[in-house]
N, C-alpha and C positions, 0 to 999 in steps of 0.2 A: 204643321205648326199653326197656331191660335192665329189668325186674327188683327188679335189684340197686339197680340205680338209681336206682329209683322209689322205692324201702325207704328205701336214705338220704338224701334228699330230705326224707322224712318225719320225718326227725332233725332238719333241720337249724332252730337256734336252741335247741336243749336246753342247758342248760348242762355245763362241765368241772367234775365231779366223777371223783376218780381211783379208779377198781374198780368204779363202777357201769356199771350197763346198761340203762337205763329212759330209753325214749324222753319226752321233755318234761320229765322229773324231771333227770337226769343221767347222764353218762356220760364216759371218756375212749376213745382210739381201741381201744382194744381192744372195749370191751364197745362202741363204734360199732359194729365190727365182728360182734359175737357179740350183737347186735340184729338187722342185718339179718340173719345169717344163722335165726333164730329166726323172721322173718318169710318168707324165701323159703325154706329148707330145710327148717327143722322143729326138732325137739330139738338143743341144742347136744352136741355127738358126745363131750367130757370136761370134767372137771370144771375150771375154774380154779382154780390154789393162789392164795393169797394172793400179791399183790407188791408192792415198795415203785416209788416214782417212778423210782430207778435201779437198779431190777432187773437182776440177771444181770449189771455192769457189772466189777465188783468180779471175778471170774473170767472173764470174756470170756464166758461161756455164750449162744451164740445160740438162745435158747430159744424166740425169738418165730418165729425163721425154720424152728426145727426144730416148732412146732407144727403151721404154715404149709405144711411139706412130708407132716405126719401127714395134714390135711384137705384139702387144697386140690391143686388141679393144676399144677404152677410151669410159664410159659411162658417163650419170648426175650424181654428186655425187649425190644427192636423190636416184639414184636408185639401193639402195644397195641389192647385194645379195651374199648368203655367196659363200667364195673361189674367189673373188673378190681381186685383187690385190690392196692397198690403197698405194698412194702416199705421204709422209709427206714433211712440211717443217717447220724445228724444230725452225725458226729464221724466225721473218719477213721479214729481209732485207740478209735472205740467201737463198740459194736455194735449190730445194726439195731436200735430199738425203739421205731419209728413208724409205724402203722398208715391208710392213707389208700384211696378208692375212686376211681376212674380214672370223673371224668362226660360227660367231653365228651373227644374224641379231634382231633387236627387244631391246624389254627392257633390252635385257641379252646381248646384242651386245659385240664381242668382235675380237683378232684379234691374230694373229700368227705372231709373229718376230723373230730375232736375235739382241739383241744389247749390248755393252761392259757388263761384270763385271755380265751380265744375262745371257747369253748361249740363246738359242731357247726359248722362255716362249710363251705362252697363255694369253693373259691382257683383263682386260674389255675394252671398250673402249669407256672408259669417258672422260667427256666434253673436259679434257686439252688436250688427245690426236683427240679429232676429231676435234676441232679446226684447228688442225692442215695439217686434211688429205686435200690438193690441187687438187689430180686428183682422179678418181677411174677408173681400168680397168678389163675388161676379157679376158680369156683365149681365144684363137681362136676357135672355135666352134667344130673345127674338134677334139674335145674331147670330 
């Protein structure tokens, strides 16, 4: 098993608090994200600014995808493999700014997130959320 995998596993049942990053205490999908990465990489590589729930939305700014393409390796979405970071965008005409971990690949496909009123969960990941996923990336190799 990834890794990566195994790190946000280790999330899951923390509650949805929004800017945190503290496994058991709280977190939303980003600081999911910028947890496990703390666990399998190392220091996180820059600083987060402050954001509100609808970040970035208000001028289109893909800020989550352009951080995404600073640290991370973007693949084909096709080419899933688990511990995969997937990129969503939950609105056609908004921009990506949902963070989820690719755990299971295949017919059983599924993914690891943080989002309100859920805490940390585990979800399949059917038709309406892969619809949605825009980018896929991985981890830098040196893990």
């Amino acid at each position: 098993m990834s890794a990566v995998v195994t790190a946000a596993r280790g999330w899951i049942g923390t509650p949805y608090v929004h800017q945190a990053s503290c496994r058991g205490a709280g977190c939303d999908c980003l600081g999911l994200l910028r947890g496990v990465w703390r666990e399998v990489v190392g220091a996180e590589p820059e600083a987060v600014p402050a954001y509100t729930a609808d970040w970035s939305e208000a001028g289109g700014e893909e800020r989550l995808w352009a951080a995404a393409l600073r640290h991370l390796q973007q693949k084909p979405l096709a080419e899933a493999s688990v511990g995969d970071v997937l990129l969503f965008r939950m609105r056609d005409e908004g921009v990506a700014k949902h963070l989820g971990l690719q755990g299971e690949i295949g017919p059983e496909a599924s993914f690891i997130h943080a989002y309100s009123g859920r805490g940390v969960v585990e979800s399949a990941l059917t038709p309406p959320w892969a619809r949605r996923v825009v980018a896929r990336f991985a981890f830098p190799e040196r893990i």
